[in-house]
C-alpha positions in Angstrom: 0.0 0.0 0.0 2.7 2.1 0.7 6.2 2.1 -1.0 8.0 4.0 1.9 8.2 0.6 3.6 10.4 -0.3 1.0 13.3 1.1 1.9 13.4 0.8 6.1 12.6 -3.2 5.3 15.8 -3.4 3.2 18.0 -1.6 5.8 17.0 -3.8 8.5 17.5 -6.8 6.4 21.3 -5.3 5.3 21.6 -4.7 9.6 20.6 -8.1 10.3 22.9 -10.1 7.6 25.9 -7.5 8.9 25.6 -8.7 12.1 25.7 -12.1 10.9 28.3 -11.8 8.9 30.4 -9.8 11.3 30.0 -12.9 13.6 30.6 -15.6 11.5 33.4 -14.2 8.9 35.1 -10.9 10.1 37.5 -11.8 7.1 35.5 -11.7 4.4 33.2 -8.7 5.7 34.4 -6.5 3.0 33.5 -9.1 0.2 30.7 -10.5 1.4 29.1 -7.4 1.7 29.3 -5.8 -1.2 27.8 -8.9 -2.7 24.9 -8.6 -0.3 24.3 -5.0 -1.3 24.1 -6.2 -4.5 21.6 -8.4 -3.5 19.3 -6.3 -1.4 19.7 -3.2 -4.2 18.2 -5.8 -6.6 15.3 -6.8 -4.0 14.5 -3.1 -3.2 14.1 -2.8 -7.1 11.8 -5.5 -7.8 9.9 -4.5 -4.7 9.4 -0.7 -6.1 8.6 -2.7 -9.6 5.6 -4.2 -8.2 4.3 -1.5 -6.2 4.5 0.7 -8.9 2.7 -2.4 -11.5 0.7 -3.1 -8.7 0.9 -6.7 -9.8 2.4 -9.4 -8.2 3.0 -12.6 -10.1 3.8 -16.0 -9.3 6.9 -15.5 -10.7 7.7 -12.5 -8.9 6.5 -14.0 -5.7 9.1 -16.8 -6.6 12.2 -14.3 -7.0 11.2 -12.1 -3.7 10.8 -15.3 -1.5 14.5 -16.7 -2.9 16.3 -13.7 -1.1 16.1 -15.6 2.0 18.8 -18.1 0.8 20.0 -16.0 -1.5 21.2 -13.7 1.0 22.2 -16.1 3.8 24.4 -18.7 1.6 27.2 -16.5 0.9 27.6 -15.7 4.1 27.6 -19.3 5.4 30.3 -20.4 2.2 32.5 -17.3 3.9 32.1 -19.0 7.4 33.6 -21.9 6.1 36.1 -20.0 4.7 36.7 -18.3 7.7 37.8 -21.9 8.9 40.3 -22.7 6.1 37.9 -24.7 4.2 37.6 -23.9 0.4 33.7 -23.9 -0.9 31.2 -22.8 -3.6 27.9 -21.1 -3.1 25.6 -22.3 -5.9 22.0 -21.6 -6.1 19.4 -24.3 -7.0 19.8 -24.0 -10.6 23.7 -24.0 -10.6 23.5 -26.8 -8.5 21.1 -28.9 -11.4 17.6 -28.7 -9.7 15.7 -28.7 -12.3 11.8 -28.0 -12.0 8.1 -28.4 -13.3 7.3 -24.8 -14.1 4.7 -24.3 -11.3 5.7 -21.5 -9.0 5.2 -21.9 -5.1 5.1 -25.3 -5.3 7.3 -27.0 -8.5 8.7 -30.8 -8.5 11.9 -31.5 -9.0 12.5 -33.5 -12.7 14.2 -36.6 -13.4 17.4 -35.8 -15.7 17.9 -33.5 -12.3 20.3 -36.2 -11.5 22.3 -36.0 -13.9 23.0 -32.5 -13.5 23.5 -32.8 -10.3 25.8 -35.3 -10.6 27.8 -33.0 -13.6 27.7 -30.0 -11.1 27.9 -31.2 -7.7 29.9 -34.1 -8.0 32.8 -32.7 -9.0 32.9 -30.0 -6.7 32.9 -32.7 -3.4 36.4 -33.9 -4.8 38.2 -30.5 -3.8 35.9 -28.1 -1.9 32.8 -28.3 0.0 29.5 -26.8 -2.1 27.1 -24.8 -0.2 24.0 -24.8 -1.9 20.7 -22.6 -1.4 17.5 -24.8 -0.7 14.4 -24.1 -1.8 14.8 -23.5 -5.6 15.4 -24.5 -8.5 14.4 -23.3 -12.2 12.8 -24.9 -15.2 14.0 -26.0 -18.7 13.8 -22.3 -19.6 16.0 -21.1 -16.6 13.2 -19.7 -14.7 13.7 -19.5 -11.0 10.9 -21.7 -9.2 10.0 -22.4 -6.0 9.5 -26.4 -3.8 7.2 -24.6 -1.4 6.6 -26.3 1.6 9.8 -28.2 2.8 11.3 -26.9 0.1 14.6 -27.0 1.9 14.1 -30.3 2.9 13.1 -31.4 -0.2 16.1 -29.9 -1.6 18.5 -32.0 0.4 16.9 -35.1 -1.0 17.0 -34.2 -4.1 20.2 -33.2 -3.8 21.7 -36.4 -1.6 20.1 -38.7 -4.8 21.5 -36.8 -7.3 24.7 -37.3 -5.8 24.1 -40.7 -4.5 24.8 -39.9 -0.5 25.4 -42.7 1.7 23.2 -40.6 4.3 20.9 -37.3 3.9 20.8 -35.6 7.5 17.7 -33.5 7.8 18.0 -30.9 11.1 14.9 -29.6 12.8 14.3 -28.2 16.2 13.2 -31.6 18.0 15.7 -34.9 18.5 13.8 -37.0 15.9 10.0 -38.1 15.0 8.3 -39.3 18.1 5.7 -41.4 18.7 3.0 -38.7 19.2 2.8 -34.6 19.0 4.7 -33.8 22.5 1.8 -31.3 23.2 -1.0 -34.0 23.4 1.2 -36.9 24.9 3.9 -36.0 27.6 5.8 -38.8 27.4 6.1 -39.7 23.6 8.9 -40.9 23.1 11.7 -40.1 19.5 11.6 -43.4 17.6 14.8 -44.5 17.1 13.9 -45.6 13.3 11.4 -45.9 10.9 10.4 -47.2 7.2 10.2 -44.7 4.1 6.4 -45.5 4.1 6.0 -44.8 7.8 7.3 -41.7 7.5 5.2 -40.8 4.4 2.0 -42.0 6.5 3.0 -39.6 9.3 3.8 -36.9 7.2 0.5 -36.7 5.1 -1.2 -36.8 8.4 0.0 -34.4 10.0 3.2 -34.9 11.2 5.6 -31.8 11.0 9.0 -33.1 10.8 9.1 -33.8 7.2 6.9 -33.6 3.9 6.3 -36.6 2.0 7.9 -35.8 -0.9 11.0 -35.1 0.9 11.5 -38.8 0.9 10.5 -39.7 -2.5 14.7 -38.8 -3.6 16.4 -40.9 -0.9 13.9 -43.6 -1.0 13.9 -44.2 -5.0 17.7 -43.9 -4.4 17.3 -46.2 -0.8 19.7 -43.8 1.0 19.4 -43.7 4.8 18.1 -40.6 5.7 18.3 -39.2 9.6 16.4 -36.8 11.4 18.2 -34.6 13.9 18.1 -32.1 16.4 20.5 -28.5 15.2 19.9 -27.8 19.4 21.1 -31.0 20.5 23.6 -32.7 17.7 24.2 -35.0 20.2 21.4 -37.0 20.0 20.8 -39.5 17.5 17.4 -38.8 16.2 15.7 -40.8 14.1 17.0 -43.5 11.0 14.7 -43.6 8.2 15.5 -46.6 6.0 13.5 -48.6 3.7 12.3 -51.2 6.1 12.6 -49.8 9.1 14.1 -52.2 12.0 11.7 -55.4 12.6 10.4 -55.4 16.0 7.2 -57.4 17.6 5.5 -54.0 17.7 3.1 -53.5 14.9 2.4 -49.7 16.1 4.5 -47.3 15.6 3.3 -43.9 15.9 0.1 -41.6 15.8 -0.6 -38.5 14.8 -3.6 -35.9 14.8 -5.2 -33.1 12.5 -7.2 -30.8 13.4 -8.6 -28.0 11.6 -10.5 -30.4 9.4 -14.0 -31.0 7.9 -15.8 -34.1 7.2 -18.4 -33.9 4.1 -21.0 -36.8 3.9 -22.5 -36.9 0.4 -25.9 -39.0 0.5 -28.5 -40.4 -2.5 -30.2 -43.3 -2.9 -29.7 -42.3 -6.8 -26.2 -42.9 -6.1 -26.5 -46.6 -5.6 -25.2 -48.6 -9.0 -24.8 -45.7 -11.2 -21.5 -45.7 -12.8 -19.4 -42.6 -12.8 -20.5 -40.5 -9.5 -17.3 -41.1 -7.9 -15.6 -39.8 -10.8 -17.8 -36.7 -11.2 -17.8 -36.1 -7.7 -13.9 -36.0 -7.3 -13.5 -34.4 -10.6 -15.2 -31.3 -9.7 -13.4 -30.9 -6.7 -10.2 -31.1 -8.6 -11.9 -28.9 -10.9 -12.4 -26.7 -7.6 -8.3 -27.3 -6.4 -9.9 -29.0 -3.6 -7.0 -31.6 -1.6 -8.9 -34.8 0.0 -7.1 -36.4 2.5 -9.8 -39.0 3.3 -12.1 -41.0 1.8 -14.9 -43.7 2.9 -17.4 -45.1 1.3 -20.4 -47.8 2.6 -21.0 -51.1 1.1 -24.3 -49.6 0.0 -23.0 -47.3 -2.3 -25.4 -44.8 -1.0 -23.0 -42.7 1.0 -19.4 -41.0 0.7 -17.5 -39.4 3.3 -14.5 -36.7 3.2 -12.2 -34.9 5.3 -10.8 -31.6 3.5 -8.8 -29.6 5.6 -10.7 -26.3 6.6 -10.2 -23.8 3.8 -11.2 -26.5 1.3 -14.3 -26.7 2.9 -16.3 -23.8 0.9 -15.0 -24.7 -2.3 -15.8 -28.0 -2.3 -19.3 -27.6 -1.0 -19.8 -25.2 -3.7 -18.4 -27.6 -5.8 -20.7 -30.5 -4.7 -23.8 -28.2 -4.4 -24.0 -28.4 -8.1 -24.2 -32.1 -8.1 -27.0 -31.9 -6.3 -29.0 -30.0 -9.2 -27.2 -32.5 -11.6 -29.7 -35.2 -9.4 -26.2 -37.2 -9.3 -26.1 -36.7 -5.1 -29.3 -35.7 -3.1 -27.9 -34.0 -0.4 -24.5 -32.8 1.2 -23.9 -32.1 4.4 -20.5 -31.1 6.4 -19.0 -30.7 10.5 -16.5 -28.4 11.5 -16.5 -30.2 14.8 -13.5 -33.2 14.2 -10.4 -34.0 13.4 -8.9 -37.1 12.1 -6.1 -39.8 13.8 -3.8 -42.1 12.1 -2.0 -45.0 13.8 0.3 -46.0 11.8 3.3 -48.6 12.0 4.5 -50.7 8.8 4.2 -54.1 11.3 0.1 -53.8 11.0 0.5 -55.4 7.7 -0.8 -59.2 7.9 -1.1 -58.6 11.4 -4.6 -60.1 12.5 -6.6 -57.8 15.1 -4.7 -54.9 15.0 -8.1 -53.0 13.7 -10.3 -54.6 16.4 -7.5 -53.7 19.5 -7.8 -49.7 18.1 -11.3 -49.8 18.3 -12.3 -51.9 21.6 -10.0 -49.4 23.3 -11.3 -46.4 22.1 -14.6 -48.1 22.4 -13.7 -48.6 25.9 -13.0 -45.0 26.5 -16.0 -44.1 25.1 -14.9 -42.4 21.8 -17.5 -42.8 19.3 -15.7 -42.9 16.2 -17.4 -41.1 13.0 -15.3 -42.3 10.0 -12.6 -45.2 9.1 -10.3 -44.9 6.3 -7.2 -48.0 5.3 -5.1 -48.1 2.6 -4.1 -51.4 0.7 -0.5 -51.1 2.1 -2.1 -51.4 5.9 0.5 -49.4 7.6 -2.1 -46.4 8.2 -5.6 -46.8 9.7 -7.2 -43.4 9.9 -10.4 -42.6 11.8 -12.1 -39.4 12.4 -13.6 -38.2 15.8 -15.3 -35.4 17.2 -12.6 -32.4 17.8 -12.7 -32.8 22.2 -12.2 -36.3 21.5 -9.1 -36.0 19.8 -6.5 -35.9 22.2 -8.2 -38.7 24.2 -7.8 -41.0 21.5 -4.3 -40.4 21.0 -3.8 -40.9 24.8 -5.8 -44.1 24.6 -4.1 -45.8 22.1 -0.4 -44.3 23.1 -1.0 -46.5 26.2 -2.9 -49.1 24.7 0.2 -49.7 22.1 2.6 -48.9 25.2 4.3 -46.7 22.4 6.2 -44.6 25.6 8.1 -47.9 26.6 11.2 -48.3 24.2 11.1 -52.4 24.4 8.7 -54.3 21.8 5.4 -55.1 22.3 
């Protein structure tokens, strides 16, 4: 609104990276800054750009959001310096990411290995590359984007492309435990888990890692750990492709809230070919992310959990269905939230489902929706929102998942 923020933004930016750099490499404060003026001259010029277009495009948003690394990589390579080691501060797209062309959110392309390899790989044999997360570009050489985990992500695409023996991902907590901290006190960090456990935590909720930042090391099968920048000192957790075996077919649970369920109901649904597919067409149509599905024998019902800023597009979405004649009514409750329990050992493991639901049964959650997958390591259920954190207790203890021995 106001382009005089402009320029106080990029001298506290310029005060902040100073500092930094002042710490980190007081030899190379003369170099090093001048490139980041550079830098921040070239932000405060795209910035004025837009305000003055008053447009901002995806691409745009791409190039502003890349300053982050942008800025702080040259001033970790002369930290290293600083030490006597000898490095190279590429960008994504130096380094050989190469991209879908989708900004905010692209996916990283095969031949990306190759170039990596080409680029990468024979920088490792003399000096150490420091490479900015986040980004890549396309075929074109358009800067893109990985959005969420993007850094993450990054490292695994990286670590494949140069076929690591390990990619070490650091967060601020020693691993991936065996429930959210904040529900269950004494959840415990797992000391290893499968790619597809992790990918089952992940999707549900689980903030340590994104899904797709596993899908590099595991088509590669490189062990991936999870550690701790505050406490290097702990292990964390190993991420391998089949996990350690252990009598204990439950691993972990996880919760989301801030979900919706929709129930879609009609006798006229009941035989007719194609209402699944119109139904989940229109809400792709409508850029509307499902992260559950059920559906009764009877064909006359579907169930849905969208996370809660899907929910108005996709009952718009349905709502026209209904004066298709294809659904006869939906309906929709803001009042749940959806639990996984998830372990890789469930698989061909005979009363896994019935132990989950006695308990819980026991506890007197009334559970509202079930959801399995054909792979069996993930049974999800939905519940009402103040019931929730009970389950996850319930089952934590019922699977003894605090105790570090096997079941």
């Amino acid at each position: 609104k106001d382009s005089s923020a402009i320029a106080p933004l990029i001298q506290s930016l310029s005060k902040r990276h100073m500092v930094t750099l002042e710490g980190a490499a007081p030899d190379y404060i003369a170099e090093i800054g001048a490139e980041l003026d550079e830098k921040l001259i070239n932000l405060q010029n795209i910035l004025l750009a837009i305000y003055n277009l008053r447009e901002l495009t995806p691409r745009s948003k791409d190039h502003i959001i890349s300053y982050g690394e942008r800025l702080l990589a040259p001033i970790l390579g002369a930290a290293l310096r600083q030490r006597g080691l000898a490095t190279t501060v590429l960008d994504g797209c130096e380094a050989g990411i190469l991209t879908t062309p989708q900004h905010g959110e692209s996916t990283a392309l095969p031949e990306s290995d190759e170039r990596i390899q080409r680029r990468v790989g024979v920088l490792l044999k003399k000096e150490i590359p420091v490479i900015m997360g986040f980004m890549g570009c396309t075929r074109e050489g358009v800067l893109t984007t990985l959005g969420r985990s993007g850094s993450d992500y990054s490292a695994s695409i990286i670590g494949a492309g140069i076929d690591a023996d390990e990619i070490w991902i650091w967060t601020d907590v020693d691993g991936i435990m065996t429930c959210d901290p904040r529900i269950i006190n004494d959840a415990r960090v797992m000391p290893s888990l499968s790619y597809l456990e992790v990918m089952e935590l992940s999707y549900f909720g689980a903030k340590v890692m994104h899904p797709r930042s596993i899908e590099p090391a595991m088509r590669k099968n490189i062990l991936v750990r999870v550690k701790n920048t505050f406490n290097p000192a702990h292990p964390g957790t190993m991420i391998i492709r089949n996990g350690q075996r252990h009598n204990r077919v439950v691993k972990a649970l996880t919760y989301i809230d801030k979900v919706a369920a929709i129930n879609i109901n009609g006798a006229q649904m009941i035989g007719r070919p194609g209402v699944a597919k119109a139904i989940f067409s229109i809400l792709a149509d409508h850029e509307v992310n499902v992260m559950m599905i059920s559906q009764g024998s009877s064909e006359a019902n579907i169930s849905l959990i969208v996370d809660e800023p899907h929910l108005t597009p996709a009952v718009t979405a349905l709502s026209s269905l209904m004066k298709q004649g294809i659904v006869r009514e939906v309906s929709h409750n803001h009042d749940v939230c959806a639990v996984a329990v998830v372990g890789a050992g469930m698989a061909g493991a005979p009363g896994t489902g019935g132990r989950i639901f006695t308990a819980l049964g026991k506890a007197g959650v009334n559970v509202m929706m079930i959801s399995q997958g054909s792979s069996e390591a993930n049974i999800s259920f939905v519940v009402s929102q103040d019931d929730g954190p009970r389950a996850c207790r319930v089952l934590h203890d019922e699977f003894r998942l605090s105790e570090e021995c096997d079941e």
